[in-house]
Backbone as ProteinMPNN parsed JSONL, in Angstrom:
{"seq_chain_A": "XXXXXXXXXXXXXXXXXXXXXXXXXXXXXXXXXXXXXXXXXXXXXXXXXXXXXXXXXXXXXXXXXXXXXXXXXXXXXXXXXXXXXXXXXXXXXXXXXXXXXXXXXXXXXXXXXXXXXXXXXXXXXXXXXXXXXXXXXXXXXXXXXXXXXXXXXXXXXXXXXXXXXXXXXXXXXXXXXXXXXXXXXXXXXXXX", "coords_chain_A": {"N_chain_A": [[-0.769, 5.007, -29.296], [-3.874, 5.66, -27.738], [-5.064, 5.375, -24.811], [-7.639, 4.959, -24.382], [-7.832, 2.279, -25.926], [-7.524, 0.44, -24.273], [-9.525, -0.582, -22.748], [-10.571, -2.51, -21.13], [-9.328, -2.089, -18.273], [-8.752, -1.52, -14.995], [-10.51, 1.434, -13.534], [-8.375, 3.326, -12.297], [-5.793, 2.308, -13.611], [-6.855, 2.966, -16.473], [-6.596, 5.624, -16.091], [-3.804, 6.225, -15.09], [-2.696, 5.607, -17.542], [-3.822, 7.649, -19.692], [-1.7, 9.437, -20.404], [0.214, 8.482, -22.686], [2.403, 6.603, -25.358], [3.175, 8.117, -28.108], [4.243, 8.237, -31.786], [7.265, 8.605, -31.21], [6.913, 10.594, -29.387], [5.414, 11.888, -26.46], [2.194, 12.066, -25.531], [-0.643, 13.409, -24.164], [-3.58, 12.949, -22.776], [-4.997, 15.177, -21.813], [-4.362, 16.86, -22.281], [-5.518, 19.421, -23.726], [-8.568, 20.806, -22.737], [-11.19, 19.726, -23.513], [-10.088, 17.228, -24.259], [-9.962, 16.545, -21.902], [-12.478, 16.964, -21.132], [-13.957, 14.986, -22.341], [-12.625, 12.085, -21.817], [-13.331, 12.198, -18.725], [-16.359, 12.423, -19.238], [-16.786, 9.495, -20.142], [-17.027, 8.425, -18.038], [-18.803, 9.412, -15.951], [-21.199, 10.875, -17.494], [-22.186, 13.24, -16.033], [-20.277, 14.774, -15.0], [-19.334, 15.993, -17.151], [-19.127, 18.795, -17.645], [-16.777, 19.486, -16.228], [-14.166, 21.526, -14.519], [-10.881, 23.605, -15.587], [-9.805, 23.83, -13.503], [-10.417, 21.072, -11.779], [-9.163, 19.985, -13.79], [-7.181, 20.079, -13.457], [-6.549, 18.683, -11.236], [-6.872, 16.024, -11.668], [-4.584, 15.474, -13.648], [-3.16, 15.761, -11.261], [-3.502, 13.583, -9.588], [-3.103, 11.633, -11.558], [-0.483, 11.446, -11.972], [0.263, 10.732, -9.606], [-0.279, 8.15, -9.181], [0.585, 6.794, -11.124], [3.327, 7.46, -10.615], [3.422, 5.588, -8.387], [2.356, 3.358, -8.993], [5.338, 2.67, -10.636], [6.879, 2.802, -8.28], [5.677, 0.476, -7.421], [5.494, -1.631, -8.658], [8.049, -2.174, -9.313], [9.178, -0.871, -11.498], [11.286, -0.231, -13.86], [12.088, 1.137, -16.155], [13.477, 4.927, -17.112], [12.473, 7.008, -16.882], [10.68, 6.337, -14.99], [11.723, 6.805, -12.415], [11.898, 7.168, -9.399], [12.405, 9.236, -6.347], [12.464, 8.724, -3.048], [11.35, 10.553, -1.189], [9.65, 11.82, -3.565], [7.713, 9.447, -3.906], [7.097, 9.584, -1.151], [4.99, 12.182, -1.94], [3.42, 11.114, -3.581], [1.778, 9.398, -2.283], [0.79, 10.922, -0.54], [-0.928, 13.028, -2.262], [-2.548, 11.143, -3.243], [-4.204, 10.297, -1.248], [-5.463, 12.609, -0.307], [-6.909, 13.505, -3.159], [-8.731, 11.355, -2.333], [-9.862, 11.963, -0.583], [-11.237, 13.973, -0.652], [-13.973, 14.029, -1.861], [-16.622, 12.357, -0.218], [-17.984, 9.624, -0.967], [-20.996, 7.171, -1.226], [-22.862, 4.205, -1.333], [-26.17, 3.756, -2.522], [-29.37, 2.327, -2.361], [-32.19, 1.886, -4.539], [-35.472, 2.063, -5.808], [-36.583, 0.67, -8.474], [-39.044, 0.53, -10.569], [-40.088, -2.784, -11.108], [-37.698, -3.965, -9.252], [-34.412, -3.481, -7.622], [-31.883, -1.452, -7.373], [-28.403, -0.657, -7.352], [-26.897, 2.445, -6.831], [-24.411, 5.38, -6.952], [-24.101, 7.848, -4.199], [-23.192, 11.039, -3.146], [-20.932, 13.146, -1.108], [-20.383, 16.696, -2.858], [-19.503, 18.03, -6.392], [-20.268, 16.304, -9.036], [-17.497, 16.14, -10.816], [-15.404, 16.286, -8.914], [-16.365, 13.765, -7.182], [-15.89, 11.855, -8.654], [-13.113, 11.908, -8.931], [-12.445, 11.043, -6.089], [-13.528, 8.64, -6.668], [-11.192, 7.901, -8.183], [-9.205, 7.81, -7.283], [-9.896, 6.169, -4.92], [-10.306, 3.758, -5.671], [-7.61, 3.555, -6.775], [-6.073, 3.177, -4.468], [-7.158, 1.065, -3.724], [-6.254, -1.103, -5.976], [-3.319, -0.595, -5.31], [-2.576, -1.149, -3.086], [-4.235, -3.007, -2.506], [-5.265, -7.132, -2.445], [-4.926, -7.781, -5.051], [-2.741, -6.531, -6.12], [-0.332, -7.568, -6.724], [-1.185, -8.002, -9.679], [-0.609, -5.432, -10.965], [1.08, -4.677, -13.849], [4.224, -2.464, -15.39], [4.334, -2.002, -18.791], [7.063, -3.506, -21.109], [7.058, -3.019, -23.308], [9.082, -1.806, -26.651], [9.566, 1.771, -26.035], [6.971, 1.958, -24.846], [5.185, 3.241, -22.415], [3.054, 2.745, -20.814], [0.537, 1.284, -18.099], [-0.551, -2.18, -16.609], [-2.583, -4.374, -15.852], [-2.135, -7.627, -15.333], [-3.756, -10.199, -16.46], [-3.685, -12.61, -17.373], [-1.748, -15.858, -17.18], [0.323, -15.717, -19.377], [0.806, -13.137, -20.121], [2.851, -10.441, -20.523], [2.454, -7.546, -21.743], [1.186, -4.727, -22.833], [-0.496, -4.645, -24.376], [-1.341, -6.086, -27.798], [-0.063, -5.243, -29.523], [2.033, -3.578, -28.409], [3.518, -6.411, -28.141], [4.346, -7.759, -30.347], [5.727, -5.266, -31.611], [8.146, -5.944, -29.561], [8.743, -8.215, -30.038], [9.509, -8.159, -32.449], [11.433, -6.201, -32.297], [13.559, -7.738, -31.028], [13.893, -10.011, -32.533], [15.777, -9.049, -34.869], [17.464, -7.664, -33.321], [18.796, -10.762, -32.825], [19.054, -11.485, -35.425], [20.939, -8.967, -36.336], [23.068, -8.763, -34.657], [24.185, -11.647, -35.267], [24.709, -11.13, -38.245], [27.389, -9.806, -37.497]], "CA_chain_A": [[-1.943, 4.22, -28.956], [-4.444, 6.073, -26.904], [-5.513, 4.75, -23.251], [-8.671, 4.176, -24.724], [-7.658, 1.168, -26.346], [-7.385, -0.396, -23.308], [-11.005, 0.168, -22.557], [-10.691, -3.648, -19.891], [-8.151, -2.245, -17.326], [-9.546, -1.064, -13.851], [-10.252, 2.819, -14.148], [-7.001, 3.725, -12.405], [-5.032, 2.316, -14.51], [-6.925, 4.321, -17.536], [-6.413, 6.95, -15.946], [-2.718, 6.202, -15.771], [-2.631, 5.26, -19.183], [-4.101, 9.168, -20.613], [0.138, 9.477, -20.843], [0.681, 7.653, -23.785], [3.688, 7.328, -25.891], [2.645, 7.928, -29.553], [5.452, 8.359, -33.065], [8.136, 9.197, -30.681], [6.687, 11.803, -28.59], [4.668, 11.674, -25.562], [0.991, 12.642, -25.516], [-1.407, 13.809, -22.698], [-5.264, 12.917, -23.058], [-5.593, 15.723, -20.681], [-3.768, 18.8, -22.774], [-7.291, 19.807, -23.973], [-9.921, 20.869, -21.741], [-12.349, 18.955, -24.283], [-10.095, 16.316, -24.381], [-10.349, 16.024, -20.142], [-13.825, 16.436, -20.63], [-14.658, 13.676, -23.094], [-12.631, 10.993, -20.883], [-14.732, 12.198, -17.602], [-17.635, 11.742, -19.574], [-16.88, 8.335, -20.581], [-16.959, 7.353, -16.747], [-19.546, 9.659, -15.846], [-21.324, 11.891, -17.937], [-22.685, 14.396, -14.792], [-18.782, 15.375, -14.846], [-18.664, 16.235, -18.684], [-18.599, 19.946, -17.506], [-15.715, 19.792, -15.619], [-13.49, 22.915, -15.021], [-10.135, 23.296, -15.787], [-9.393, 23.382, -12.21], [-10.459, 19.633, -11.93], [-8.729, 18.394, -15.117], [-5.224, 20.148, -12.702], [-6.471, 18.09, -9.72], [-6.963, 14.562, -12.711], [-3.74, 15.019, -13.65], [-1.969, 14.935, -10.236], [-3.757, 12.263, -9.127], [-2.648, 10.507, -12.809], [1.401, 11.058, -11.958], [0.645, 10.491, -8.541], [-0.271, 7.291, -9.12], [2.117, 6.877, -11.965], [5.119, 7.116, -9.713], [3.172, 4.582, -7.075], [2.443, 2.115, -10.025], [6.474, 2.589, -10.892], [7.178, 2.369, -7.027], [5.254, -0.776, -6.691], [5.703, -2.39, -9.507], [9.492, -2.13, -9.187], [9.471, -0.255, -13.536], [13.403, -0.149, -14.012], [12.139, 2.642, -17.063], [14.244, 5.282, -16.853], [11.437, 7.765, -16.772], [9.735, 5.796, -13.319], [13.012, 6.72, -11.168], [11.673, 8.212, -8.285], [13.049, 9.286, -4.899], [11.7, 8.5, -1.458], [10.392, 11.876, -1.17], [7.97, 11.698, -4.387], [6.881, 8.492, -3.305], [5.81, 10.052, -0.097], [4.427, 13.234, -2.222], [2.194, 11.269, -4.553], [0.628, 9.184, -1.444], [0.19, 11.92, -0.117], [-1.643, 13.665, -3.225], [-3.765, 9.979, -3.343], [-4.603, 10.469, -0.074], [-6.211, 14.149, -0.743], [-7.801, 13.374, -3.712], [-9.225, 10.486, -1.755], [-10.534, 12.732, 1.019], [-12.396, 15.148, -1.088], [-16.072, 14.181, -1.661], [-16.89, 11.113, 0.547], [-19.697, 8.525, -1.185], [-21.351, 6.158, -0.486], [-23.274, 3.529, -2.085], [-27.4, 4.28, -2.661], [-30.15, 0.979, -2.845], [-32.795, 2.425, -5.18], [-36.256, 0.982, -6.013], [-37.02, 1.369, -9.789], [-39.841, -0.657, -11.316], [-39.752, -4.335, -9.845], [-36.541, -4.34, -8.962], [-33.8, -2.741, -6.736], [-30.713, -0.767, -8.383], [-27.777, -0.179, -6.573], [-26.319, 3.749, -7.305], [-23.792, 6.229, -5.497], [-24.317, 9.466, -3.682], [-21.781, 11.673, -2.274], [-20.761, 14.692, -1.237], [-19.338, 17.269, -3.823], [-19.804, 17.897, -7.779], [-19.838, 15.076, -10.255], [-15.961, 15.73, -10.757], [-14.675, 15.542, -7.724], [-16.487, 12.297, -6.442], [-15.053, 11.01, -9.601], [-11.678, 11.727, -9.176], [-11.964, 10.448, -5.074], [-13.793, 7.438, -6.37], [-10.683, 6.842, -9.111], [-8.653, 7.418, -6.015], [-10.194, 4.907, -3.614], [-10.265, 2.728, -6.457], [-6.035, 3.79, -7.294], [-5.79, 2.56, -3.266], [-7.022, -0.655, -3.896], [-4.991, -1.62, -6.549], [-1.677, -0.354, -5.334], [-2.506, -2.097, -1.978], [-5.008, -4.596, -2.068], [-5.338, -8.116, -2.63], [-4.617, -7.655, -6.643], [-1.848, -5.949, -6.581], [0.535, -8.106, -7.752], [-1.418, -7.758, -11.109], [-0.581, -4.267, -11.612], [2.694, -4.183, -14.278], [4.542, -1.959, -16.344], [5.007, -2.61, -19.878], [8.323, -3.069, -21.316], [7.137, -2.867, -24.925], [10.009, -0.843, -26.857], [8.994, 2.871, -26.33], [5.64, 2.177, -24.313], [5.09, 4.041, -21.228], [1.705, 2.037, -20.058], [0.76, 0.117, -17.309], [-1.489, -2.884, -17.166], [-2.848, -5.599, -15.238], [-1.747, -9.08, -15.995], [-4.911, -10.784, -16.359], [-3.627, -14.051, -17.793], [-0.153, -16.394, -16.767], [1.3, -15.632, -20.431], [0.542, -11.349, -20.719], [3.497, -9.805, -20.44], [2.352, -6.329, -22.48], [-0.098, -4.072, -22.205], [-1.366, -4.792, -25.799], [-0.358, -7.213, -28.569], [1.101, -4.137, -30.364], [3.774, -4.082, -28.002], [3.551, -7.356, -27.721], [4.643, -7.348, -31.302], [7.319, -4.637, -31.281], [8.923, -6.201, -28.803], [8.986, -9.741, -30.569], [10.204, -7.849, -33.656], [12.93, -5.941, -31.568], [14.329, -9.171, -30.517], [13.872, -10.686, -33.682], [16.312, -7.909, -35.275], [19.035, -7.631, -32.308], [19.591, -11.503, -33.18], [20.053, -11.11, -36.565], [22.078, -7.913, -36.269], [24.125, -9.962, -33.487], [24.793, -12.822, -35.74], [25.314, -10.359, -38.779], [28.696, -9.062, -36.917]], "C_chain_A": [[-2.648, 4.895, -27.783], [-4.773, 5.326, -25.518], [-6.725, 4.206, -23.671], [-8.968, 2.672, -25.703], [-7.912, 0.125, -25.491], [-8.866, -0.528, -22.186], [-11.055, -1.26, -20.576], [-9.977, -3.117, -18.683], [-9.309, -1.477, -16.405], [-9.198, 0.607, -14.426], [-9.143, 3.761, -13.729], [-5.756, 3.658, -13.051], [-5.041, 3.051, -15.955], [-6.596, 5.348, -17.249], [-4.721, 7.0, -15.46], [-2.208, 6.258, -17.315], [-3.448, 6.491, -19.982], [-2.755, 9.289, -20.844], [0.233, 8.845, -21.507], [1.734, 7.926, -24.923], [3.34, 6.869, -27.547], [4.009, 7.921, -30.602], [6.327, 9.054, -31.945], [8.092, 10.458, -29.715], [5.516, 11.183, -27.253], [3.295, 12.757, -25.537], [0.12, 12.529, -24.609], [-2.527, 14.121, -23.319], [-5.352, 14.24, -22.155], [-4.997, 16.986, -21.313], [-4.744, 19.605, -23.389], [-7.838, 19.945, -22.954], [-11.012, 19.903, -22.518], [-11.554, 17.385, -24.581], [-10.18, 15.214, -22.793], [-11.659, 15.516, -20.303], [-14.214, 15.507, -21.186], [-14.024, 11.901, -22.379], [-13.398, 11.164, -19.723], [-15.48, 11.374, -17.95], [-17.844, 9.95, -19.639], [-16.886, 7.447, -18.783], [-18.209, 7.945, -16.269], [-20.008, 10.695, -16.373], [-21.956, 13.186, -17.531], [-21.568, 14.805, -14.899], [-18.34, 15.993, -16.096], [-18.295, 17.707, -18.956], [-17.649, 20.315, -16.243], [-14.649, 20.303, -15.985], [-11.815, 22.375, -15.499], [-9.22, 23.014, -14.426], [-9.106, 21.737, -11.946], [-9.579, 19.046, -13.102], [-6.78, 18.898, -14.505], [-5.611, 19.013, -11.606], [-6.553, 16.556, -10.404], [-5.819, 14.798, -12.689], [-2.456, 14.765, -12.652], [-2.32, 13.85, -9.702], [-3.205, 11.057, -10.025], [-1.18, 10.37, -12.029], [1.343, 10.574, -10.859], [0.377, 8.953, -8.4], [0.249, 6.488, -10.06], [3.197, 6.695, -11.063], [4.807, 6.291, -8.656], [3.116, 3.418, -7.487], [3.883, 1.793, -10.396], [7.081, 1.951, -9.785], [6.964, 0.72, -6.761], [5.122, -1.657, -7.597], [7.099, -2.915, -10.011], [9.826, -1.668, -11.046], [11.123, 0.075, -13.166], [13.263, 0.768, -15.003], [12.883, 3.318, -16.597], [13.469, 6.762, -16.331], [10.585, 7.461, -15.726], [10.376, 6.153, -12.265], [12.08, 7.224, -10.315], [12.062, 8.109, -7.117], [12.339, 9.096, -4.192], [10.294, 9.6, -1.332], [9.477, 11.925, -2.366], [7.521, 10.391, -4.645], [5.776, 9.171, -2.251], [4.915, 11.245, -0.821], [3.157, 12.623, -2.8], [1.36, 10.0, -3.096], [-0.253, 10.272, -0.785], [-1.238, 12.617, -1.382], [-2.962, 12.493, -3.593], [-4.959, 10.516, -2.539], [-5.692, 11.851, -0.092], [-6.575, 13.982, -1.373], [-8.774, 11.997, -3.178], [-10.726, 11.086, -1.099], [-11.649, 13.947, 0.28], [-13.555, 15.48, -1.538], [-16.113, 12.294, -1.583], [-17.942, 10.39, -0.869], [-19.374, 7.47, -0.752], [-22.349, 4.981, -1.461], [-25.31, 3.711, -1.703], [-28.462, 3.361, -3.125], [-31.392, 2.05, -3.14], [-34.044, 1.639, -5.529], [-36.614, 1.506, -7.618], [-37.909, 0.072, -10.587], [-40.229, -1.407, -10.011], [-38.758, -4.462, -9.233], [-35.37, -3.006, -8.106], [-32.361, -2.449, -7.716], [-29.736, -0.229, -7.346], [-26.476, 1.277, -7.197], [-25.401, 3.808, -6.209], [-24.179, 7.471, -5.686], [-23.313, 9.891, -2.87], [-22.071, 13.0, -1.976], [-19.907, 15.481, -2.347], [-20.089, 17.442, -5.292], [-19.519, 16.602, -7.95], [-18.53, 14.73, -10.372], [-14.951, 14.932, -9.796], [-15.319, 13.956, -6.419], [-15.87, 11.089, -7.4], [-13.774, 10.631, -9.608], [-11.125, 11.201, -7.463], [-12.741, 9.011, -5.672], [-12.581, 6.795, -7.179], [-9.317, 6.781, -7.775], [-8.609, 6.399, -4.457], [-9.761, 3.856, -4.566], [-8.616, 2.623, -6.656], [-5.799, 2.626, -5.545], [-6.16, 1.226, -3.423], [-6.363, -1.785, -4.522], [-4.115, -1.681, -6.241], [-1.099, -0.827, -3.902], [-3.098, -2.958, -1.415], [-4.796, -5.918, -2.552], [-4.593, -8.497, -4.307], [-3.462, -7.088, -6.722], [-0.812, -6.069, -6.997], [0.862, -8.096, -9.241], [-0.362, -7.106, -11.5], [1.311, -4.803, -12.234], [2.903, -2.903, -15.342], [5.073, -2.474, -17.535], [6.105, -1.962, -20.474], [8.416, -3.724, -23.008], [8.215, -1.513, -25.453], [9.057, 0.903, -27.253], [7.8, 3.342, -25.532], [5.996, 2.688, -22.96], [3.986, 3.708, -20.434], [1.903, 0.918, -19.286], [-0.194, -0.798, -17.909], [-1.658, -3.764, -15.881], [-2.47, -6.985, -15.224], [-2.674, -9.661, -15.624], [-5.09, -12.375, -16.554], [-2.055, -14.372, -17.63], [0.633, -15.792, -17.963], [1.428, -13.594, -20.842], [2.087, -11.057, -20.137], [3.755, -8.054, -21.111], [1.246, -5.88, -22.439], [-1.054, -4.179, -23.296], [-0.597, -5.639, -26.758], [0.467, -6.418, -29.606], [2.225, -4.101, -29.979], [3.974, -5.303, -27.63], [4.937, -7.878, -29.209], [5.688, -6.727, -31.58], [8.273, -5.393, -30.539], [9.461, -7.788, -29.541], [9.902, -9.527, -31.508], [11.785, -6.993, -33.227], [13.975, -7.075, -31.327], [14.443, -9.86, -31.643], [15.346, -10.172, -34.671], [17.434, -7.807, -34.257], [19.635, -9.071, -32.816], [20.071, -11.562, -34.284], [21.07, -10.137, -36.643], [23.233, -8.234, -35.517], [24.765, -10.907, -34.514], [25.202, -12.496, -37.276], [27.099, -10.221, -38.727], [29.073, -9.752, -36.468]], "O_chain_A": [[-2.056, 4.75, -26.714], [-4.372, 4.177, -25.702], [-6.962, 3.031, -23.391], [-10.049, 2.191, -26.042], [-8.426, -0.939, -25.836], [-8.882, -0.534, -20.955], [-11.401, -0.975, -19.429], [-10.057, -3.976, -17.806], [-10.368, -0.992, -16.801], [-8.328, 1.024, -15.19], [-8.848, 4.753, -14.395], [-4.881, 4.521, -13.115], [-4.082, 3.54, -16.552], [-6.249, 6.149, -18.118], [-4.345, 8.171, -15.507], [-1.41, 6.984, -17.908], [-3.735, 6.143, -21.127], [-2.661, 9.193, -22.067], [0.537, 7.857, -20.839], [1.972, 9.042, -25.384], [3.269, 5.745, -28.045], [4.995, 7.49, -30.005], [6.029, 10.236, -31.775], [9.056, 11.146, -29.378], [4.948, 10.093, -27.311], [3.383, 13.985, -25.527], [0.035, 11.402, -24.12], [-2.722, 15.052, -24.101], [-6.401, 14.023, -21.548], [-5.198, 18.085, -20.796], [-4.408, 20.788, -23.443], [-7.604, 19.111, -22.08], [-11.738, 19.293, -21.732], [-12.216, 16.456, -25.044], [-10.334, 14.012, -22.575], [-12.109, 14.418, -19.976], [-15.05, 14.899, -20.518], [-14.677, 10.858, -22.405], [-14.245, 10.286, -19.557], [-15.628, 10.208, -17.581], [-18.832, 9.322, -19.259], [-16.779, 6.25, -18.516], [-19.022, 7.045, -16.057], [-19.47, 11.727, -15.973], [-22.243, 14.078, -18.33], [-21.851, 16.003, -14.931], [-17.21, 16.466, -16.218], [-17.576, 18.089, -19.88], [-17.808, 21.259, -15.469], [-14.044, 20.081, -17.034], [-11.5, 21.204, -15.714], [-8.259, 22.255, -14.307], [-7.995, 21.21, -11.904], [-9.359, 17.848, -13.281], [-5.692, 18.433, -14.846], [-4.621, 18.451, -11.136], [-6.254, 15.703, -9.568], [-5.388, 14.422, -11.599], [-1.409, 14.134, -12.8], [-1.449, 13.077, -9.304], [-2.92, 9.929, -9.621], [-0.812, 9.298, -11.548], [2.285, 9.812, -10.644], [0.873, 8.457, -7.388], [0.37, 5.308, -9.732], [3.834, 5.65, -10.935], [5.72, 6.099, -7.854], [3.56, 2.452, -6.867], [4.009, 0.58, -10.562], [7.693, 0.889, -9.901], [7.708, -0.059, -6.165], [4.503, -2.66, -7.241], [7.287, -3.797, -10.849], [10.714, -2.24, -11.678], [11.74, 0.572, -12.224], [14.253, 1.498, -15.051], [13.363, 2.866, -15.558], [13.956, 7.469, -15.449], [9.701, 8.28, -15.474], [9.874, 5.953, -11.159], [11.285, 7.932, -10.933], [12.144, 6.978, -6.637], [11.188, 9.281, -4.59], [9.064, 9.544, -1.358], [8.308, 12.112, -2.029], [6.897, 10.22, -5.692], [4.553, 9.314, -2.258], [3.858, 11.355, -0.199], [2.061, 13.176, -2.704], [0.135, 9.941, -3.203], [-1.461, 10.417, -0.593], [-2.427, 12.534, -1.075], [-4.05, 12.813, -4.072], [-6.071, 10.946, -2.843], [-6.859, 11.643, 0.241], [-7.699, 14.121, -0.891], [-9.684, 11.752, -3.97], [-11.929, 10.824, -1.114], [-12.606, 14.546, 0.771], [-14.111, 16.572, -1.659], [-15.825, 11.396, -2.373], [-18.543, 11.163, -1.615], [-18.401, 6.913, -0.245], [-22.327, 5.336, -2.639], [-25.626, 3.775, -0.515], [-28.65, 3.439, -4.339], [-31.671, 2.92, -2.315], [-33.83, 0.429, -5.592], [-36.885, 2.685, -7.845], [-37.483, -0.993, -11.033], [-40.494, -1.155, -8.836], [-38.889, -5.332, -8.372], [-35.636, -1.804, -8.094], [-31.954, -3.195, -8.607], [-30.144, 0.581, -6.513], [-25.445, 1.047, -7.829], [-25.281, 3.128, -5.189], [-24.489, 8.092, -6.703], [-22.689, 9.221, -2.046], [-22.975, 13.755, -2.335], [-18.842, 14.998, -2.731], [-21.239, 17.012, -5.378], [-18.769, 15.89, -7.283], [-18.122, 13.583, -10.193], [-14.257, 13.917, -9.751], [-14.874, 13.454, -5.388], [-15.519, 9.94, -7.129], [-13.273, 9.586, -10.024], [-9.934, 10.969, -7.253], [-12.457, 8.074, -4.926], [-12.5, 5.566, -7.182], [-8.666, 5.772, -7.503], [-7.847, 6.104, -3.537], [-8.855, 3.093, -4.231], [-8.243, 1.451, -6.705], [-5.408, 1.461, -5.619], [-5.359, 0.314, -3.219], [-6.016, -2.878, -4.076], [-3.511, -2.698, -6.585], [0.069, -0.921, -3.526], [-2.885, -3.571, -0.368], [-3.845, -5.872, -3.332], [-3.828, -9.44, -4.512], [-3.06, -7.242, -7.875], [-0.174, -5.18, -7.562], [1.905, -8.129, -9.895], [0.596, -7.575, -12.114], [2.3, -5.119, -11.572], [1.977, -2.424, -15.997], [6.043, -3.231, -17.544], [6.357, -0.759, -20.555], [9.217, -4.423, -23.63], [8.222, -0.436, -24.858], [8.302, 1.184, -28.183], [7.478, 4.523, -25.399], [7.119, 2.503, -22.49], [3.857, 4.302, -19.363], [2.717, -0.001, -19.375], [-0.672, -0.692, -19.039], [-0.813, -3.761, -14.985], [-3.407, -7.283, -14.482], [-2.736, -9.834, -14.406], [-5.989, -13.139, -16.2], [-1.191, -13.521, -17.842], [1.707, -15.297, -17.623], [2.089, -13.062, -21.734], [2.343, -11.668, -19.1], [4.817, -7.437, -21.04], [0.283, -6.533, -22.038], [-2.239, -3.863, -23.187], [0.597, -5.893, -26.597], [1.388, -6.821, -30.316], [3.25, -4.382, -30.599], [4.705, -5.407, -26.645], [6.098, -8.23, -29.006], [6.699, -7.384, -31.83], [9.387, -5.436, -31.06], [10.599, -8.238, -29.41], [10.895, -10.237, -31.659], [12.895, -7.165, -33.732], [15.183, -6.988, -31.545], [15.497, -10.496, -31.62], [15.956, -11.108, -35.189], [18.534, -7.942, -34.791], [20.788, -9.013, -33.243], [21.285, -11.676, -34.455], [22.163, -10.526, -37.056], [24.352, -7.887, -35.893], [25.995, -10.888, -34.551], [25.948, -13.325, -37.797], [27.876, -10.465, -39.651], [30.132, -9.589, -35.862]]}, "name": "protein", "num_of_chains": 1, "seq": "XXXXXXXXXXXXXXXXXXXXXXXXXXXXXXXXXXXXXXXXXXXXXXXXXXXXXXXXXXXXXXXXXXXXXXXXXXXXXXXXXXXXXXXXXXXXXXXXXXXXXXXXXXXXXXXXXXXXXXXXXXXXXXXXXXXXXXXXXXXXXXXXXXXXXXXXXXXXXXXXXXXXXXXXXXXXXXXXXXXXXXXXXXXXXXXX"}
């Protein structure tokens, strides 16, 4: 199931969710250069020629906030372990893609009416990938951050938000699997 399924989640979490765990294998929106550039685009399409440089500096910011979403979400996966030390590595790596083209917000007059843009310093890319980084900081320590979970659909590797008291999955697919997993251990249980 691609990340783009999940089109509602804040854009750090999409951009966690390019790792997705497809027929038994794990797949990376980002192992393409054309497949980097066509998620960019979809956030901003001034970034749609972004190098391959940038789509190395997207995906550390992805794990790095991958193992902060695991960290702080307490994921018991077996694949979230992480030590002290790449905790501190991927704040750190937040933190730097944070820092690397400031903006700011830009009141615009167009027509009758006022439009509120941003302007920054830097290419298209990289204000993109500090704004999915300011934005990763708010989640993983603001007010919301309780939301943020990992789902423990059988096999899935995505996070999510919990948007409503009853969500427990990041989609009703694994919402699904997981019903049918359980469904299947009791019979096989009461089988034997």
């Amino acid at each position: 199931m691609p990340a783009t399924l999940l089109p509602d989640e804040p854009a750090p979490v999409r951009l966690m969710n390019t790792v997705w765990a497809g027929r038994s294998v794990l797949t990376d929106d980002f192992d393409t250069v054309e497949g980097f550039r066509e998620w960019v685009a979809a956030f901003d399409p001034a970034a749609a020629d972004a190098s391959e440089g940038e789509r190395d500096r997207f995906r550390a910011l992805r794990d790095a906030l991958r193992r902060l979403a695991a960290f702080t979400t307490g994921d018991t996966r077996p694949a979230a372990a992480s030590a002290v030390e790449e905790v501190e590595a991927a704040v750190a790596e937040v933190n730097r893609a944070a820092a690397l083209a400031p903006s700011w917000p830009v009141l615009e007059l167009r027509g009758d009416g006022l439009t509120g843009t941003s302007a920054g310093a830097g290419d298209p890319a990289r204000r993109l990938l500090a704004s999915l980084a300011a934005q990763g900081v708010e989640l993983l320590a603001g007010a919301g951050r309780g939301t943020l979970r990992a789902c423990y659909g059988p096999s899935c590797v995505l996070y999510f938000t919990k948007d409503h008291p009853r969500r427990e999955w990041c989609s009703a697919g694994c919402g699904n699997r997981a019903r049918a997993a359980r469904h299947y251990a009791r019979h096989r249980d009461a089988q034997d």
